[in-house]
C-alpha positions in Angstrom: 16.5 17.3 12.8 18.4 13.6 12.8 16.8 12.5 9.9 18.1 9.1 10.1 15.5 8.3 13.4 12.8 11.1 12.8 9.4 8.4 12.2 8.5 11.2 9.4 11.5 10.1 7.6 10.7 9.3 4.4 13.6 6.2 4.9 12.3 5.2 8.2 8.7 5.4 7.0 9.7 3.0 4.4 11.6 0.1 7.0 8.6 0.7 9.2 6.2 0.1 6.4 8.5 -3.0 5.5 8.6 -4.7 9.0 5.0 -3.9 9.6 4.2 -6.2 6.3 6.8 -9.0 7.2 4.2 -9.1 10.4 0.9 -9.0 8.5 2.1 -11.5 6.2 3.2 -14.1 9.2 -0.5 -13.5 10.4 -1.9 -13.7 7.0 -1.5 -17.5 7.6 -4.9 -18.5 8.9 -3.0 -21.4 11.2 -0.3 -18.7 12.1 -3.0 -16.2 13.0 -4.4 -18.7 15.5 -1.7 -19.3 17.0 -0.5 -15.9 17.8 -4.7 -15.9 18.7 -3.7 -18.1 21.7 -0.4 -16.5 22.8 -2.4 -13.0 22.8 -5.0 -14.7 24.5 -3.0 -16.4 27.4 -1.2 -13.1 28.5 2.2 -12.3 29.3 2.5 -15.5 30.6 2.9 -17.3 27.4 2.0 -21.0 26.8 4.6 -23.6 26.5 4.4 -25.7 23.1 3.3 -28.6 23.8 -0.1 -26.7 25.2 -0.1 -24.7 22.1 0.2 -28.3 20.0 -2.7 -30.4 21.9 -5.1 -27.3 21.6 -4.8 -27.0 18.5 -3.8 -30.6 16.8 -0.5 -30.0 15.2 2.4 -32.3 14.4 5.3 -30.6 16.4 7.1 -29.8 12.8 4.4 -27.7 12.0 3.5 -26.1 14.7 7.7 -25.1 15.2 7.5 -24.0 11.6 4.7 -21.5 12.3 6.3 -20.1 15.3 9.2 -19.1 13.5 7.1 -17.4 11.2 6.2 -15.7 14.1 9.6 -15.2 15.8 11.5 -14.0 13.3 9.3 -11.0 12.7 9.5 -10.3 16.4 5.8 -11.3 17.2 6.5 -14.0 19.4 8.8 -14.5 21.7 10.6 -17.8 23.6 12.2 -18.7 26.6 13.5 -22.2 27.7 12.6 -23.2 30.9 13.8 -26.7 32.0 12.8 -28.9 29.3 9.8 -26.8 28.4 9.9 -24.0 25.5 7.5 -21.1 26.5 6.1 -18.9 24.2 4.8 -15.4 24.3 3.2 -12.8 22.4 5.4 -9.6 22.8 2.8 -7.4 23.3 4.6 -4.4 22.4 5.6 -5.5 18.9 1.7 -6.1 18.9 0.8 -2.4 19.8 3.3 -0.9 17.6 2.3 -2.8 14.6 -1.7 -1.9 14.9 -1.1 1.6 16.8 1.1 2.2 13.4 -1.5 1.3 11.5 -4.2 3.4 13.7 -1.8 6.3 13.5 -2.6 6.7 9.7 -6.5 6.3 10.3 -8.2 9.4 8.1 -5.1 11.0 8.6 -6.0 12.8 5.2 -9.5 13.2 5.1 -9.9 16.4 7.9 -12.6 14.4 9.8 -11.1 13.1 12.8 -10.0 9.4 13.0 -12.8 6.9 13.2 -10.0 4.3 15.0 -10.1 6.6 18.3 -13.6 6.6 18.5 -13.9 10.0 18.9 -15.5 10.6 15.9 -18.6 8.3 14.7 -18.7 7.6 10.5 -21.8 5.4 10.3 -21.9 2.3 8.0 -18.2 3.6 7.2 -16.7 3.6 10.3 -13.4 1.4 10.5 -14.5 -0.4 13.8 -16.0 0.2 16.9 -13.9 2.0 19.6 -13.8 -0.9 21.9 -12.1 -3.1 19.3 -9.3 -0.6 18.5 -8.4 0.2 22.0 -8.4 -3.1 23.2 -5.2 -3.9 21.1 -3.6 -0.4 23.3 -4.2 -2.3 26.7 -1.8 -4.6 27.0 1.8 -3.7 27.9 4.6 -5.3 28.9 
């Protein structure tokens, strides 16, 4: 066993667990969060910046701050297309950092994971099914 790649790596465990909280913490920003809100919501077709800037009110510094936040922890990605910058969610970046998160869901407690919905908890369930599986739809 190639320790080095093996995701039960203690080491790899660890730079997961580091790149998945370099993510959290761009979207901990509630203005960051938004915007990555709108790029999830658009689909893999992205929206260019200046879109992204007149829905939501931002002086162009800020909003290019925030989405290099967002870039440089692989959550967004951009393309240059004439004189228009396009921006997209990577989607699979998304899934992997919330599937990894899913993956650990009860993974100690015996009782089936109350992310997969195929187990019900009650008042302490962790969020309905439909929630978690929506972030599992969208590929790229």
């Amino acid at each position: 066993m190639d320790w080095s790649t093996d995701p039960r790596s203690p080491t790899v465990a660890l730079m997961n667990a580091e790149w998945i909280a370099a993510r959290m913490a761009a979207l901990g920003n509630p203005m960051r969060l938004e915007i990555y809100r709108q790029l999830v919501r658009s689909g893999p077709g992205g929206l260019a910046v200046g879109v992204i800037r007149e829905r939501l009110d931002l002086p162009g510094s800020t909003l290019s701050h925030h989405l290099r936040s967002l870039r440089d922890v692989g959550l967004v990605r951009q393309e240059r297309r004439g004189t228009t910058l396009l921006c997209r969610a990577d989607f699979g970046v998304m899934n992997d950092t919330f599937d990894w998160m899913a993956r650990e869901c009860c993974i100690e407690s015996g009782d089936g994971c109350a992310s997969d919905g195929s187990e019900s908890h009650g008042s302490e369930s962790h969020g309905s099914e439909n929630t978690t599986n929506k972030s599992r739809m969208v590929r790229k």
